[in-house]
N, C-alpha and C positions, 0 to 999 in steps of 0.2 A: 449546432451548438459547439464553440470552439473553445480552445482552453490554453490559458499561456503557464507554461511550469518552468519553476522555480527548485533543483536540484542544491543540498545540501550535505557538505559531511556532517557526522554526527561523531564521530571515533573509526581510528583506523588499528589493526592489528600489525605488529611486523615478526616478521619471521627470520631466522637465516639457516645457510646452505654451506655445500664448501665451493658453490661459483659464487653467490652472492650475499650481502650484508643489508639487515634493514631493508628487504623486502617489505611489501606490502604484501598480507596474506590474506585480509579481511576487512570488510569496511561496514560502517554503520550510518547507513543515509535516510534523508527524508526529501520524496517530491512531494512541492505545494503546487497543485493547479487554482487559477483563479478561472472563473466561470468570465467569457466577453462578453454575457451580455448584457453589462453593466450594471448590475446588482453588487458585485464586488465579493461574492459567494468563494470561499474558497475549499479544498477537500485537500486532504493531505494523507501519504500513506509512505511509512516507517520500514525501510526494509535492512536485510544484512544480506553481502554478498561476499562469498571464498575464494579464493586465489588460490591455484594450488601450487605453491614452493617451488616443484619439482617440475613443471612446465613455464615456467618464467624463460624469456629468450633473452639469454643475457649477452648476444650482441647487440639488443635497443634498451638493454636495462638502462632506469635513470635513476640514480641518487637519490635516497632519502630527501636530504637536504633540498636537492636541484626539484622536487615537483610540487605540482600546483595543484590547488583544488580544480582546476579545468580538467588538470589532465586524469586524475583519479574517478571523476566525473565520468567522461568520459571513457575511461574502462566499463562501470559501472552500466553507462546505456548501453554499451556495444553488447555488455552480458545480459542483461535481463528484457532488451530488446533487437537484438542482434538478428541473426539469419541462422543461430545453431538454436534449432527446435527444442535443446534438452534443457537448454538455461534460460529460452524466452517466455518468459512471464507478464510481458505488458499489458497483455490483454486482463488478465487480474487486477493488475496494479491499474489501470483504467478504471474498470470495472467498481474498485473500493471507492476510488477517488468519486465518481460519479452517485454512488451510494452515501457516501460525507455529505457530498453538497448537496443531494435529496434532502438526505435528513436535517441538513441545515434548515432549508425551506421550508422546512415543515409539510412537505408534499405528501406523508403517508403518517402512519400511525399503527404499530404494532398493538393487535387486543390480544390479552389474554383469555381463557377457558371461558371464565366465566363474563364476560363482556361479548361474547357471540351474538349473535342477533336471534339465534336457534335457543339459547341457556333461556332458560323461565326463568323470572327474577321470584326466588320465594316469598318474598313479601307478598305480591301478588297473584301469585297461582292460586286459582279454586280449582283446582283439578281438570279432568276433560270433559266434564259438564259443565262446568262454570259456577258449581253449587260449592267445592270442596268433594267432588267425587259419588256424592249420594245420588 
């Protein structure tokens, strides 16, 4: 089963320094995956990710002004799917998404206590003889 995503800003934070102004310190995104195969199922999972001010390389800094939603993007996968084991969380972020579009489907059905198959519906119990216990 394969899946096409769809990365979104939702709000960004800016920060400043005394090398740089109108950093980006913080962002607020949303990936939508759609399910291919052909149902048009979609899952979606809400995340926030931190920039830290103080490790900004501000020989490739770019302008507030001068970026794009690609490139903000883009930071964003690099962090939460990257190759540094402390910040990658895709497998999570998978994991929810694929849990949405379950529960879209209607695949499963969470019971409570008393909807077990094990609970005795007290209406009907006669106890463990089948008399009411006598």
């Amino acid at each position: 089963m394969g899946y096409t995503y769809e990365w979104k800003i939702k709000g960004l934070r800016k920060g400043n320094s005394t090398d740089v102004s109108d950093a980006i310190i913080g962002t607020q995104w949303t990936v939508t995956a759609t399910d291919e195969v052909g149902d048009g199922i979609t899952g979606e999972f809400n995340g926030a990710t931190p920039f830290d001010l103080h490790t900004i390389n501000t020989g490739s800094f770019t302008p507030f002004s001068e970026l794009t939603e690609e490139q903000v993007i883009g930071w964003i996968k690099n962090t939460v799917s990257g190759s540094n084991k402390a910040t990658n969380y895709w497998d999570h972020i998978e994991s929810r998404i694929v849990r949405d579009i379950t529960a879209k489907r209607g695949s499963y059905s969470n019971l409570l206590e008393d909807e077990l198959p094990w609970k005795p519906n007290p209406t009907t119990y006669n106890g463990p003889h089948g008399n009411g216990g006598a």
